[in-house]
LOLO-369960 format. One record per residue (C-alpha): x, y, z; residue number from 1; residue in one letter. Coordinates in steps of 0.001 Angstrom, whole numbers, plus 500000, padded with zeros to 6 digits. Layout:
N
R       xx       yy       zz     k   r
R        X        Y        Z   NUM   a
...
This chain:
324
R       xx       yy       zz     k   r
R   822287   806628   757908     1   x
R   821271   808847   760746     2   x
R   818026   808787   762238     3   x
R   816147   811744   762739     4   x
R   812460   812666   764354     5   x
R   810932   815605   765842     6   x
R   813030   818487   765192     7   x
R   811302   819132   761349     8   x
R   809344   815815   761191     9   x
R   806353   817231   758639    10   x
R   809268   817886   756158    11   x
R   811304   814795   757345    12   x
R   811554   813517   753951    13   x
R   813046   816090   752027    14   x
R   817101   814771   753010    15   x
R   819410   814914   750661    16   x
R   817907   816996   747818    17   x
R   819644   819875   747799    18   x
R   822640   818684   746359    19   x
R   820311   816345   743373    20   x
R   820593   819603   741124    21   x
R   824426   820093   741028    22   x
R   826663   818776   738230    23   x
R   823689   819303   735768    24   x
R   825002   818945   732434    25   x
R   827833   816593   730926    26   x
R   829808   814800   733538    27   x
R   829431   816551   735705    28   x
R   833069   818648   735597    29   x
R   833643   822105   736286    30   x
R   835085   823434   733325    31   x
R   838700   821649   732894    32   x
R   838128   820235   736403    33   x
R   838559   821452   739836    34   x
R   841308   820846   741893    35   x
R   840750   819117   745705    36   x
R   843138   822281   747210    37   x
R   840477   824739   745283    38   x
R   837545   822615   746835    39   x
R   838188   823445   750349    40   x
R   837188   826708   751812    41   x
R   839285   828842   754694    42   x
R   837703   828538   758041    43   x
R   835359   825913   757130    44   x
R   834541   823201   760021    45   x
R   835882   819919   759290    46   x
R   833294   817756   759230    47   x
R   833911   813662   759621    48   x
R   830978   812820   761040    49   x
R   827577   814633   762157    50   x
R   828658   815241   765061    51   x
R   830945   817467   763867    52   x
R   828685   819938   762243    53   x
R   827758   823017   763904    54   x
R   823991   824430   764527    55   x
R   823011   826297   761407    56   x
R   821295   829707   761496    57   x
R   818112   828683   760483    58   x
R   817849   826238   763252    59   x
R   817176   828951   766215    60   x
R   814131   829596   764191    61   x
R   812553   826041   764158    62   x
R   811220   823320   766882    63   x
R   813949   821554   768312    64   x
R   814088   817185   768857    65   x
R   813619   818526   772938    66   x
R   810793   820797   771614    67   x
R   809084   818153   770019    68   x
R   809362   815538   772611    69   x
R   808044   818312   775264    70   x
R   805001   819172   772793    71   x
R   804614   815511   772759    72   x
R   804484   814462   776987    73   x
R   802850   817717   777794    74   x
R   799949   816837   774833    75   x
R   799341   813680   776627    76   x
R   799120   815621   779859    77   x
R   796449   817456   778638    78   x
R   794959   814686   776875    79   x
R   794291   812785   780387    80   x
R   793093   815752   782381    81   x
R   790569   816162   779165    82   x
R   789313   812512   779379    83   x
R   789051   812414   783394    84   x
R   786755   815457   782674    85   x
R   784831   813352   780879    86   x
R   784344   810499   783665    87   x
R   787201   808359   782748    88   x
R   788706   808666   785964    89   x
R   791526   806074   785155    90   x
R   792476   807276   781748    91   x
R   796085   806565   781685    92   x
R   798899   809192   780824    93   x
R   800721   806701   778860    94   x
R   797608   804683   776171    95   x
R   797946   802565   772457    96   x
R   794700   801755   770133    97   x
R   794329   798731   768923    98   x
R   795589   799481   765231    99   x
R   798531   802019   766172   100   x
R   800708   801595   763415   101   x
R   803753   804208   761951   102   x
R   803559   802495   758647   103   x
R   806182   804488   756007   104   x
R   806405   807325   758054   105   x
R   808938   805269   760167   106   x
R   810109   803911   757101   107   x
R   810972   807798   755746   108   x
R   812409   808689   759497   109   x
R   814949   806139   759186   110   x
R   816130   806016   756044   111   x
R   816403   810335   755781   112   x
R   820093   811780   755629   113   x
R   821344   814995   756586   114   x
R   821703   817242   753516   115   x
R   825276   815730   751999   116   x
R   824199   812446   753071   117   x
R   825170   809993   755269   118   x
R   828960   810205   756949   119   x
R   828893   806759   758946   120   x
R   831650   805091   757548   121   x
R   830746   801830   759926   122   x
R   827384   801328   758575   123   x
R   828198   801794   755211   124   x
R   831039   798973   755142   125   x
R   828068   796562   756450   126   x
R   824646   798048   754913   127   x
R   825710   800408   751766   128   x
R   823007   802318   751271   129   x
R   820621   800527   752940   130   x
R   818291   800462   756417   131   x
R   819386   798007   759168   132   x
R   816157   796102   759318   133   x
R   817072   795673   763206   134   x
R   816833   799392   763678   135   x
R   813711   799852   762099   136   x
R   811981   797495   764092   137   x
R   814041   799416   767102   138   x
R   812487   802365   766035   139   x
R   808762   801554   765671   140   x
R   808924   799618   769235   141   x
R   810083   802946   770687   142   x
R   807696   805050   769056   143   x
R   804711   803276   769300   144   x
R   803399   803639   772848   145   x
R   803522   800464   775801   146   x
R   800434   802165   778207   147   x
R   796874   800206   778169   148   x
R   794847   799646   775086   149   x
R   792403   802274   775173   150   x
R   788340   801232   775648   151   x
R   785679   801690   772999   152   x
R   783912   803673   774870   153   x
R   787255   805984   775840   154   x
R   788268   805938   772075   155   x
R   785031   807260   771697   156   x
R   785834   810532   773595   157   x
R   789610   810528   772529   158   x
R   789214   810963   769162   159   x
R   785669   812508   769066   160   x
R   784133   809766   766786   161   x
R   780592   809273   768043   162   x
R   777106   807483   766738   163   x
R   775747   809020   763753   164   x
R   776584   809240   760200   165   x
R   779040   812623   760910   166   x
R   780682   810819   764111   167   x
R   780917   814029   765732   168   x
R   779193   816493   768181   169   x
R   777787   814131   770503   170   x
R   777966   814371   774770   171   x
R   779088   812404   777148   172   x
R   778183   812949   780500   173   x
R   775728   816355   779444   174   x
R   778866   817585   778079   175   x
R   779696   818008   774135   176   x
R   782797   816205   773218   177   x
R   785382   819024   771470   178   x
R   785859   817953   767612   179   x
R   788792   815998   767117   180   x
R   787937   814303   770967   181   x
R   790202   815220   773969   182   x
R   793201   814325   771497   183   x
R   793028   817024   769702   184   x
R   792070   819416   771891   185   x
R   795262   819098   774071   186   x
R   797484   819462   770737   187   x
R   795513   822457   770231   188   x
R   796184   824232   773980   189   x
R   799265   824330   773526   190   x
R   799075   826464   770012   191   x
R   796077   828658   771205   192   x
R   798547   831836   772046   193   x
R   800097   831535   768304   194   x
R   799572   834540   766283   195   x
R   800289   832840   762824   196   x
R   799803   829001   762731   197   x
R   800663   828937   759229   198   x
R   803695   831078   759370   199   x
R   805083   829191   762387   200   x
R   805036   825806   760660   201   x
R   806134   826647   757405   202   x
R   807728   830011   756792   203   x
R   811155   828923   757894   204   x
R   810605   825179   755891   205   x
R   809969   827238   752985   206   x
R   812910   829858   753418   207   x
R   814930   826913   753928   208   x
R   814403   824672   750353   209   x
R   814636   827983   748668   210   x
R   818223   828421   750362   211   x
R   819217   824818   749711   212   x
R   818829   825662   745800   213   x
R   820780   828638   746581   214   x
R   823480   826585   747947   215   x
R   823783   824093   745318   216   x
R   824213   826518   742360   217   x
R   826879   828195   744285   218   x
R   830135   827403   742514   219   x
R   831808   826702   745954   220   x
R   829675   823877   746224   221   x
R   829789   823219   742647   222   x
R   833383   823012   743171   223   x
R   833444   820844   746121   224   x
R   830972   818231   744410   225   x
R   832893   817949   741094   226   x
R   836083   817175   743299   227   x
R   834104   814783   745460   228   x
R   832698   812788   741978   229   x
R   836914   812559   740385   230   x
R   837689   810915   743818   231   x
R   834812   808475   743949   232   x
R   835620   807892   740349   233   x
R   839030   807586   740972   234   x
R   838612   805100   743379   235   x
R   836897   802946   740500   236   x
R   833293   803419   741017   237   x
R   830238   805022   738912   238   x
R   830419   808910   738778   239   x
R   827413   810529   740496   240   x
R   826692   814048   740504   241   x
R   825903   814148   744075   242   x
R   826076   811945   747194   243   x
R   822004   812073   746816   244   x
R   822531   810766   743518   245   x
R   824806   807825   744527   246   x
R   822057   806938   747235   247   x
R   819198   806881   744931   248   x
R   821202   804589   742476   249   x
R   818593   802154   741420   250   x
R   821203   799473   740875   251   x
R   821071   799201   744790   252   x
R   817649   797652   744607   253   x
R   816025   799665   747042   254   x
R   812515   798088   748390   255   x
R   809827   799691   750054   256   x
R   810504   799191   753638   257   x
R   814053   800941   752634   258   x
R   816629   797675   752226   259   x
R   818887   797401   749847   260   x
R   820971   794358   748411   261   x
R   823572   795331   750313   262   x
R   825912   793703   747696   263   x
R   829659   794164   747473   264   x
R   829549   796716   745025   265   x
R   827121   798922   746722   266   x
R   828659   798621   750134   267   x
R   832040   799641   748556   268   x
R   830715   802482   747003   269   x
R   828767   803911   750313   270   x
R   832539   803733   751347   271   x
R   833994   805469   748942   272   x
R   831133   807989   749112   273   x
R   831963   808862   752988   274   x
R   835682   808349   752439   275   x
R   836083   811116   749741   276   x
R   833536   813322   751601   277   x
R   836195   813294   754729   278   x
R   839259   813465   752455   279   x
R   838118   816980   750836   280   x
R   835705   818020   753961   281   x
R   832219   818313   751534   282   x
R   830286   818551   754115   283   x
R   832070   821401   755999   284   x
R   832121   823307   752660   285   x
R   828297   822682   752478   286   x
R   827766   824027   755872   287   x
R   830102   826943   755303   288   x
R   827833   828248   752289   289   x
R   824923   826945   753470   290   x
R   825519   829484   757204   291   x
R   826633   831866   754894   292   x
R   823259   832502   752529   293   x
R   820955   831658   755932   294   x
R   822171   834396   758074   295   x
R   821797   836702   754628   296   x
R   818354   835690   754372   297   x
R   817847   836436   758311   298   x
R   819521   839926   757830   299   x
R   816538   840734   755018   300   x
R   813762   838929   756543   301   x
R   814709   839529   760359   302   x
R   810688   840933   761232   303   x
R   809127   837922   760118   304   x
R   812017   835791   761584   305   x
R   811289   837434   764336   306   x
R   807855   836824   764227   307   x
R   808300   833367   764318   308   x
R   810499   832914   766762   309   x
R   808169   834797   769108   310   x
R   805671   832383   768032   311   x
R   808034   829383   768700   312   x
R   808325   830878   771857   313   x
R   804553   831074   772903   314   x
R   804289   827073   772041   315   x
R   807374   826401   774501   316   x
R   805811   828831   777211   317   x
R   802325   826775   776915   318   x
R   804524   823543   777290   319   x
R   805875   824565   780316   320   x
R   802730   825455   781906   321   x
R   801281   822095   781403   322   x
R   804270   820485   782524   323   x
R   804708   822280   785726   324   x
């Protein structure tokens, strides 16, 4: 399964479920049945791997991975010139506390698919529909900062927690420490020049689930899902009415920390999964009618796409100035 971060990390989570209301009712057949030939749409991308599929309209309007890990090193940036301010003439750029933990979040980050689920044949033949337990532990080691444990009297400032039953509003130095501590406060340059907080973060997230509906009622995808479910049954496994719904089988066992069994039968039927999605190209037909609907929605909403964008824009332009 492919790892993602940054690019919509508050909505990380949602993966696969735009395809979880297709093939509602019955077995999930379209009619008779659908042929494989009347699955696959003209001048769609062929899509065997992620790799393969093309930016999407939607994504000119959102934060980028390289956005986010900007946002992130010039946050820190400002986070050190705030604490030297403050008398901590050492502060480093690079810190940790004590109890810095990602918990589930990682957990959700690594075991989130792309919206027809996962396309790596080689990890299916040896985890199914599982998390390598290896690349978890990869993953928290890299996100979890290596600078200096931070002081109690620095975490003090950092994260604005001072004496008193409200832990806030206290000085250091003769000077008031900014709510949230010096933390915060450099998150919070960088959005200062946004016109519409709100509508940045979530007007696009939004437009986007509404879309991914759109895009599993239509009967091209319809179509391409039913033909997708004869060839995984055909190939002698359960019938699923999505590839969401094969990864959510609970005969896989799933745990909390994301593992699976990774038994025989589930392994073999991650294959099958990926195999049938390359034979009859379900994820390029997803893309094409996914593009399709999001540069409609653009063409009627293009003043508040707009709008955000220009937004977007005023983040990466504070960025940039604390980075230079």
């Amino acid at each position: 399964m492919k790892v993602t971060w940054g690019k919509r990390w508050a909505a990380v989570l949602v993966a696969v479920a735009v395809l979880a209301g297709c093939g509602g009712g019955g077995d999930g057949r379209d009619g008779a049945g659908a042929s494989a030939r009347g699955a696959r749409l003209s001048g769609a991308p062929e899509v065997d791997s992620e790799r393969d599929l093309p930016e999407l309209p939607l994504d000119r309007y959102e934060f980028s991975r390289r956005d986010y890990d900007r946002q992130e090193a010039a946050t820190l940036r400002l986070t050190q010139v705030c604490m030297k301010s403050y008398g901590f003439a050492d502060f480093p750029l690079h810190w940790r506390e004590r109890d810095a933990t990602l918990g589930s979040v990682a957990v959700g980050a690594v075991i989130s698919t792309t919206l027809t689920g996962s396309l790596d044949l080689d990890r299916a033949r040896r985890l199914g529909y599982g998390v390598d337990g290896d690349a978890l532990k990869e993953y928290r080691e890299r996100r979890l900062s290596k600078g200096r444990l931070v002081t109690q009297d620095e975490y003090a400032v950092l994260r604005g927690v001072g004496p008193g039953p409200s832990g806030g509003g206290f000085k250091v130095n003769g000077r008031k420490v900014p709510s949230g501590g010096c933390s915060q406060r450099g998150a919070r340059q960088l959005w200062a020049d946004v016109k519409d907080e709100p509508r940045m973060t979530w007007y696009v997230t939004k437009r986007r689930a509404a879309l991914d509906k759109a895009v599993a009622k239509d009967r091209r995808m319809r179509r391409a899902l039913d033909v997708w479910a004869d060839c995984v049954e055909d190939k002698g496994f359960a019938r699923y009415a999505s590839p969401e719904a094969a990864f959510r089988d609970k005969a896989w066992r799933r745990g909390g920390d994301g593992r699976t069994g990774h038994t025989p039968r589930e392994r073999a039927t991650a294959v099958a999964d990926i195999e049938c999605k390359r034979e009859h190209n379900t994820a390029g037909v997803w893309w094409t009618v996914a593009a399709e609907k999001q540069r409609y929605d653009i063409s009627r909403h293009k003043a508040s796409y707009d709008e955000v964008r220009a937004d977007l824009d005023r983040v990466r332009a504070a960025v940039r100035r604390a980075l230079a």
